[in-house]
C-alpha positions as CSV (number, residue, x, y, z in Angstrom):
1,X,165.7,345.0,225.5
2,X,168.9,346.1,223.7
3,X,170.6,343.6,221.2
4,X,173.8,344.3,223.4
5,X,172.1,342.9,226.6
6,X,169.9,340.5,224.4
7,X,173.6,338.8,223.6
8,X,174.7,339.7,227.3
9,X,172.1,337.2,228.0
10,X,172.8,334.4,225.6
11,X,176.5,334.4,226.6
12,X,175.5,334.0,230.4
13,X,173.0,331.8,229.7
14,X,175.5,329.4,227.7
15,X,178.3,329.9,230.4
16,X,175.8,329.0,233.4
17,X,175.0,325.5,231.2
18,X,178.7,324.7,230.3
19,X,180.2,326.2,234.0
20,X,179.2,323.0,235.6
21,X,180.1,319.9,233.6
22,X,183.4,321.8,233.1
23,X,183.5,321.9,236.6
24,X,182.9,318.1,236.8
25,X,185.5,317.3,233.5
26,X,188.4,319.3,235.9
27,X,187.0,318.1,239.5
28,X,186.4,321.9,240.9
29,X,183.0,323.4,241.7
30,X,181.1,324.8,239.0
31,X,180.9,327.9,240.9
32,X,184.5,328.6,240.5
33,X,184.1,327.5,236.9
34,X,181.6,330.3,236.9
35,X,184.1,332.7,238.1
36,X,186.5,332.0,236.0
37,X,184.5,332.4,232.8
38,X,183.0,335.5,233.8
39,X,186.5,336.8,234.5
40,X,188.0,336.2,231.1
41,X,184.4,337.8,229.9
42,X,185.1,340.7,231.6
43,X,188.0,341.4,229.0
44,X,185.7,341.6,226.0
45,X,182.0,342.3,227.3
46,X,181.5,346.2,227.3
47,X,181.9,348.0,230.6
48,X,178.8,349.8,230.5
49,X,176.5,345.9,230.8
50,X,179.0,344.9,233.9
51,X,178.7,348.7,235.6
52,X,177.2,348.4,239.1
53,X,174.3,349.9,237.9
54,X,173.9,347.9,234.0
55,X,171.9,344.7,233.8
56,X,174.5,342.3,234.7
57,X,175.0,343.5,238.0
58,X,170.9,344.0,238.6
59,X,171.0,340.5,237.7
60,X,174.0,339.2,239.6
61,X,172.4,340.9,243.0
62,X,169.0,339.3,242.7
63,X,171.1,335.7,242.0
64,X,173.3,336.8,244.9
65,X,169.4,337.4,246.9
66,X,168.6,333.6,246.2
67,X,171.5,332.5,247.2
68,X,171.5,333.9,250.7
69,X,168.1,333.0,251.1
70,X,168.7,328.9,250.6
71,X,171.6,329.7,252.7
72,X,169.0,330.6,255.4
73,X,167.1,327.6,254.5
74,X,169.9,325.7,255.7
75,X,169.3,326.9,259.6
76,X,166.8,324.9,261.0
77,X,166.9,326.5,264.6
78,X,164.4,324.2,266.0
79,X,167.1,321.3,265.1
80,X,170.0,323.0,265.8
81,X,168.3,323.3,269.5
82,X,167.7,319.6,269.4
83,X,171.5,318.5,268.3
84,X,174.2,317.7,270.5
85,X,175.3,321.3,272.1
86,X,178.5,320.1,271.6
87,X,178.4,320.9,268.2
88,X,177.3,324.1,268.5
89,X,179.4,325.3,271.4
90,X,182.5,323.8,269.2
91,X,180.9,326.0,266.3
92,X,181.5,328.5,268.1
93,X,184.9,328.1,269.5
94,X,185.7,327.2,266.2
95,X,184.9,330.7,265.0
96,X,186.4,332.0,268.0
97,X,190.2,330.3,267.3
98,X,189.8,331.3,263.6
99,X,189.6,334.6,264.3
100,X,192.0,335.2,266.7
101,X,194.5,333.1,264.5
102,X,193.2,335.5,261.7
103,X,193.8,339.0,263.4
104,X,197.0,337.7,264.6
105,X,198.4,336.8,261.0
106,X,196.4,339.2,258.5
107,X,196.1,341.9,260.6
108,X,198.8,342.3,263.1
109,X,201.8,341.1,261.1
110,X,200.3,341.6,257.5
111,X,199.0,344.5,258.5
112,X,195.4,344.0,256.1
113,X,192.2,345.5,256.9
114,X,189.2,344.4,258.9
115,X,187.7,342.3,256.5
116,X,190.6,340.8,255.3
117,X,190.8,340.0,258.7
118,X,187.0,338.6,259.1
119,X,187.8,336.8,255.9
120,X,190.0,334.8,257.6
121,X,187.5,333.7,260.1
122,X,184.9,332.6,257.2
123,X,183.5,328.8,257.4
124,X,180.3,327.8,255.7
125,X,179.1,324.5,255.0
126,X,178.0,325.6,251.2
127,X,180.7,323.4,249.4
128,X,180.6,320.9,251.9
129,X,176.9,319.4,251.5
130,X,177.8,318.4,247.8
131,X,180.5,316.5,249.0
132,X,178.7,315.5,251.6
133,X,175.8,314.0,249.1
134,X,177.8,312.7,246.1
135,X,179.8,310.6,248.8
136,X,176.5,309.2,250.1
137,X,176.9,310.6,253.9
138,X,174.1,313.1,254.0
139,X,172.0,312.0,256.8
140,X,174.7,310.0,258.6
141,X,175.5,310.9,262.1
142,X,179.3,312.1,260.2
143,X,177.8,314.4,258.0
144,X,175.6,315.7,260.7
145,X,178.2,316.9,263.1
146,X,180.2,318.2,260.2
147,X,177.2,320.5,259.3
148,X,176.3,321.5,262.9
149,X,179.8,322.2,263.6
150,X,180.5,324.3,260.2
151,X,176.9,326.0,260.9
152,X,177.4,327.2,264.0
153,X,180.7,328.8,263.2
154,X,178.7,330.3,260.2
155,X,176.1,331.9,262.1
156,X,178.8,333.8,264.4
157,X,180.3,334.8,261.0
158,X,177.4,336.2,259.7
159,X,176.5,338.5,262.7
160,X,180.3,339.9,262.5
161,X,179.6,340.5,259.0
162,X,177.0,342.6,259.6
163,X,178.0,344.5,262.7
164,X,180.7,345.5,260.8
165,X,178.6,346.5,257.8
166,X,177.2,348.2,260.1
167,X,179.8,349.9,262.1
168,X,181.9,350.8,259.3
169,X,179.5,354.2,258.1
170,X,179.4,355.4,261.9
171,X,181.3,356.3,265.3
172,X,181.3,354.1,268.1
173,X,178.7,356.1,269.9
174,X,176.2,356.2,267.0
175,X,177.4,352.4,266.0
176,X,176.1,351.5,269.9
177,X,173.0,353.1,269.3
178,X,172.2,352.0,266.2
179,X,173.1,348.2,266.4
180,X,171.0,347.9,269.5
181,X,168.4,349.7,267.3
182,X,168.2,347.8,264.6
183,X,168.4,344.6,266.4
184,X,165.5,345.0,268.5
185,X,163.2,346.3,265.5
186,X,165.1,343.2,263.7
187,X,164.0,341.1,266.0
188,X,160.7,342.3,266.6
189,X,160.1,342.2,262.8
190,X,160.9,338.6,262.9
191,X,158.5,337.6,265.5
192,X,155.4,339.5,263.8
193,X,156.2,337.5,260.6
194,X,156.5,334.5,262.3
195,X,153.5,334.9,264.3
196,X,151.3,336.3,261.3
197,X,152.6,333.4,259.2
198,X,151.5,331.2,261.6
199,X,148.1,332.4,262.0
200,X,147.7,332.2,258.5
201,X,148.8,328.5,257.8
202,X,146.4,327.7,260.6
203,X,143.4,329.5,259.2
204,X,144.0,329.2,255.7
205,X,146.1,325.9,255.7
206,X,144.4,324.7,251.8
207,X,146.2,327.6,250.6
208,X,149.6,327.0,252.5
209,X,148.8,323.0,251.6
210,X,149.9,324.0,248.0
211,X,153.1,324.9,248.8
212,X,153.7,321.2,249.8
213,X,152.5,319.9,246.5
214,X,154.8,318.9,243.7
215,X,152.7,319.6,240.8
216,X,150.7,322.8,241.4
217,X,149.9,324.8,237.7
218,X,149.5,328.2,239.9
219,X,152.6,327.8,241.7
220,X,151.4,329.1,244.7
221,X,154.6,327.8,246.8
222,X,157.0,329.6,244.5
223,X,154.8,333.3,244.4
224,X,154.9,333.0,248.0
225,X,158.2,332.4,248.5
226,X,159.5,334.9,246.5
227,X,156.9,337.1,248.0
228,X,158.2,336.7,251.4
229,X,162.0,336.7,250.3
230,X,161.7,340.8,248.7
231,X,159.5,341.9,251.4
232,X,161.7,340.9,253.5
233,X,164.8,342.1,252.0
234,X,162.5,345.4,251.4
235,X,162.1,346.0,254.9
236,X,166.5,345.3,255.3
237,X,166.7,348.1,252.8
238,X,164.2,350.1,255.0
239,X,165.8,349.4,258.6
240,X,169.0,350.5,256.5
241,X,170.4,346.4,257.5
242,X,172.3,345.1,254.0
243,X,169.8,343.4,252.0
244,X,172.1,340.4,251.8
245,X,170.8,339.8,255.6
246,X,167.4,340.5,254.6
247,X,167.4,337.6,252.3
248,X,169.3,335.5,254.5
249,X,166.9,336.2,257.4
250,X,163.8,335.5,254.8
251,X,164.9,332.1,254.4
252,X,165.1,331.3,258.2
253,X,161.5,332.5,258.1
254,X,160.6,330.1,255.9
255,X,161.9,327.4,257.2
256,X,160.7,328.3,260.8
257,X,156.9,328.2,259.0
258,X,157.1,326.1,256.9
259,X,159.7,323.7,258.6
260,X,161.3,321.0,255.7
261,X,159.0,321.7,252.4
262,X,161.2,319.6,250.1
263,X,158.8,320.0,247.6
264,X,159.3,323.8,246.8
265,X,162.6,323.6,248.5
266,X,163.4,321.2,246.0
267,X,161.7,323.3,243.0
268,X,163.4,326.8,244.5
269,X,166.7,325.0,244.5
270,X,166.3,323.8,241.1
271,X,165.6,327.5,239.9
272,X,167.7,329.0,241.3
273,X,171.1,326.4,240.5
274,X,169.8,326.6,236.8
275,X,169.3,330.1,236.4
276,X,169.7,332.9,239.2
277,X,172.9,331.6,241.3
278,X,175.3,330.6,238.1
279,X,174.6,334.2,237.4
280,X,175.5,335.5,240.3
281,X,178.7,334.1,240.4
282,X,179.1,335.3,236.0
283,X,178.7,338.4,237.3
284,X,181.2,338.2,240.1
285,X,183.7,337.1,237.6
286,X,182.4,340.0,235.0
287,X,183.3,342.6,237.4
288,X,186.4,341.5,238.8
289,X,188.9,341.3,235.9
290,X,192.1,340.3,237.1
291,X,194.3,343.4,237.4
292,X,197.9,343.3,237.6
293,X,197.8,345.3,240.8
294,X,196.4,342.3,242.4
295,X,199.7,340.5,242.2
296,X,201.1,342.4,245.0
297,X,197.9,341.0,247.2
298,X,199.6,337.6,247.1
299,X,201.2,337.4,250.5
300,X,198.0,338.4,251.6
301,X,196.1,335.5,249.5
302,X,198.6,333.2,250.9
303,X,198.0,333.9,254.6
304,X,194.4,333.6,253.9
305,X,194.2,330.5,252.9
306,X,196.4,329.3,255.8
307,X,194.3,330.9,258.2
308,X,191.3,329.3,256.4
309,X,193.2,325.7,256.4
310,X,195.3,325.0,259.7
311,X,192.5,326.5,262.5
312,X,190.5,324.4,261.1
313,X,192.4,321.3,261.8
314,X,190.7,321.6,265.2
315,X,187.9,319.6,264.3
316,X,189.6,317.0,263.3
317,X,190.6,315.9,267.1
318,X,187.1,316.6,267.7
319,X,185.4,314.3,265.3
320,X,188.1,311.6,266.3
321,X,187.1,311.7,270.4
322,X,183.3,311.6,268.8
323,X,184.3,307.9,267.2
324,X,185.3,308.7,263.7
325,X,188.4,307.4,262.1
326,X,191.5,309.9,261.4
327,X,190.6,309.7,257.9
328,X,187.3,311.1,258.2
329,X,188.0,313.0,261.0
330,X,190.2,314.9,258.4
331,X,187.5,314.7,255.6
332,X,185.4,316.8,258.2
333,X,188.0,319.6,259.2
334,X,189.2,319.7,255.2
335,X,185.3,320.0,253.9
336,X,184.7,323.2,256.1
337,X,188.2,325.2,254.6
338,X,186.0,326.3,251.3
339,X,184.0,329.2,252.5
340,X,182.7,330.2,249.1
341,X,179.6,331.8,249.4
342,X,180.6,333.4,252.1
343,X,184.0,334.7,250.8
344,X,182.0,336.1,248.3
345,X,179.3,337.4,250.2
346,X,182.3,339.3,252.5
347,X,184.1,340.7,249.3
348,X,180.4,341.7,247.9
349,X,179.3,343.6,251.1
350,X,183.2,345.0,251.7
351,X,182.6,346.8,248.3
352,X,179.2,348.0,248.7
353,X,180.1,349.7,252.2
354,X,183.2,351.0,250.6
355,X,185.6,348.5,252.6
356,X,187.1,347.1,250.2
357,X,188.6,348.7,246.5
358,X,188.6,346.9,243.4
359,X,192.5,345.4,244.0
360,X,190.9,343.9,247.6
361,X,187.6,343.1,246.3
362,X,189.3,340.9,243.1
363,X,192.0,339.6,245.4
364,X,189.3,338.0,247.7
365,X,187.7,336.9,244.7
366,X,190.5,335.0,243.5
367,X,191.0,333.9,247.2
368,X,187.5,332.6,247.3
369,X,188.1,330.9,244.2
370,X,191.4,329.3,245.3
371,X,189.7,327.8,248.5
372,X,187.1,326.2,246.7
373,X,189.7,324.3,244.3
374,X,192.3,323.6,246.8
375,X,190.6,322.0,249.7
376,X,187.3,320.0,248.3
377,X,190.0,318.3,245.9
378,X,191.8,317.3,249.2
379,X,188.5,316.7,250.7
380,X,187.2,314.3,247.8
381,X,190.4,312.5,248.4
382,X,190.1,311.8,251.8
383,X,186.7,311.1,251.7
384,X,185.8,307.3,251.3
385,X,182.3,306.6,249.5
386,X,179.5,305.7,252.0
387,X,179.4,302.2,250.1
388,X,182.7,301.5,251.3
389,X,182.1,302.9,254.8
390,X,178.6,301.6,255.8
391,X,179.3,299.1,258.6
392,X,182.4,301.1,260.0
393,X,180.3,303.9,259.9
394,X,177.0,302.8,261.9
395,X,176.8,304.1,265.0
396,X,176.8,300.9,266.7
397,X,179.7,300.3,265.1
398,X,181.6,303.9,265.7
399,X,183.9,302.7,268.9
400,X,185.2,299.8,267.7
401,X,186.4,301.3,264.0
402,X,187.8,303.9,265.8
403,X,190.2,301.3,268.0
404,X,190.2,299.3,264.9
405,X,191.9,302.3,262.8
């Protein structure tokens, strides 16, 4: 190791520990904190540690990797089946009306590309279960038809994403072909890890028993699920599917076996926030110095984060006929209008496939970053603490608050 990417290191390190209580001194997510920093690094670090091939962004991708893969941990299919379908099917009209409002608006009469336009359509419920948590509603019936509502407009998102990933490096024709390809063998590789999973939990289950435990010295839970997460994303890189959905896919494995493993969920998690994520987002910021080119991408910044906002005032109407109060009604529509991860994820996977040019990539960036200041500082506002909410709250209690208010 070079003393260059030995101080590379320290300075990362050092802005991944102060990102976050910044972030809680100024009210933002440290994420964006994150972002910033590593932008203003970007002015003094050399160019050859932040090239697409220098350690940075080697770094930044396996962070990015980690990310996507708690972001699969999030979909707990077997769940989802089991909530009210009303969620899901509003998930996905959701999606539905923020595209259409996005290709309309960016694309039409702004005249932007495709995933500006898909950009637009982005909601993820990464920003929102913080919230969520620090205002004491996680497992509340509210914060549950937030989530199911946000997720299933993020799963439509996601397959967009990567049919277009996709799509964009052939003709329709070969595009046909190989998306119905890659799908099948997707989903065929799927079931064969599930099913061999399975078999082994059920005739080895000590071994998969360790994974549950809290204080193991081998860290058997953690090998493994690392293990499964790069072969995985090996096999993406093999079928020629973006790695990003590799990992992604690799966490809905997981949590398909292994169901709700908080104990190495809650060791992964703690990894990977410490560590592998802040740098990620560092190493966004590091290779996205603001260029004065991006300036003229305003207008389109603008649009985006009104197509990001007013759609979603949708669910507000829905959350009111399911018994909530207008104020919380609009906690839930303003908590799913910071699509983060997924911003990022778009702007990431836009560059890779050569969708997107530096000016784009920064200027969705900054739009990312802009979302996730804006609209949980609205949400936080709006949002009463559960202490203060706990009898209006109660299901038994829903109707009459809502007549009440």
């Amino acid at each position: 190791m070079t003393f260059s990417v030995s101080v590379l290191l320290a300075v990362l390190a050092v802005a991944a520990f102060t990102g976050p209580l910044i972030g809680e001194i100024v009210g933002v997510p440290g994420a964006v904190v994150e972002l910033v920093i590593g932008i203003a690094l970007a002015f003094v670090v050399p160019k050859s540690l932040t090239a697409s091939d220098g350690v940075a962004a080697t770094l930044g991708e396996m962070g990015f990797l980690i990310l996507m893969f708690l972001v699969g941990l999030e979909f707990d299919f077997r769940q989802i089946w089991r909530a009210s379908r009303s969620n899901l099917v509003f998930g996905a009209g959701l999606f539905a009306i923020s595209l259409g409002a996005s290709e309309l608006l960016i694309g039409h009469l702004a005249g932007a590309s495709t995933m500006w336009v898909l950009a637009g359509a982005a909601t993820s419920v990464g920003v929102t279960v913080p919230i969520l948590h620090v205002h004491g509603w996680m497992g509340e019936p509210f914060a549950n038809d937030v989530l199911m509502v946000g997720s299933g407009a993020e799963i439509f998102f996601l397959v967009a994403l990567n049919a277009i990933s996709v799509a964009s490096r052939h003709d329709s024709l070969a595009t046909t072909v190989l998306l119905g390809s890659r799908t099948i063998l997707l989903i065929g590789f799927v079931l064969v890890a599930l099913s061999l999973l399975s078999r082994a939990r059920r005739r080895a289950p000590h071994h998969f028993h360790r994974w549950f435990l809290r204080n193991d010295p081998v860290e058997v839970g953690l090998r493994g699920t690392f293990a499964l997460l790069f072969v995985v994303v090996a096999f993406a890189g093999l079928d020629h599917i973006p790695t990003v959905l590799g990992a992604l896919l690799a966490g809905v494995i997981f949590r398909a076996v292994m169901g709700n493993a908080k104990a190495i969920t809650t060791r992964l998690t703690s990894l990977a926030n410490s560590f592998f994520i802040p740098l990620f987002f560092l190493t966004v910021g590091l290779q996205t110095p603001l260029r004065s080119d991006v300036v003229g991408l305003i207008p389109i910044i603008a649009v985006v984060l009104v197509v990001i906002s007013v759609p979603r005032l949708v669910v507000a109407p829905y959350l009111r006929r399911r018994g909530y109060s207008w104020r919380l009604a609009l906690a839930g529509s303003t908590a799913l209008m910071a699509p983060l991860t997924l911003l990022i994820a778009t702007a990431e996977i836009g560059r890779t496939n050569g969708l997107l040019g530096p000016r784009n990539y920064g200027a969705l960036v900054v739009t990312a970053a802009l979302s996730a200041i804006i609209f949980p500082v609205i949400t936080k506002r709006l949002l009463p603490y559960r202490a203060a909410e706990s009898a209006k709250s109660s299901p038994a209690n829903r109707d009459r608050v809502a007549s009440d208010e």
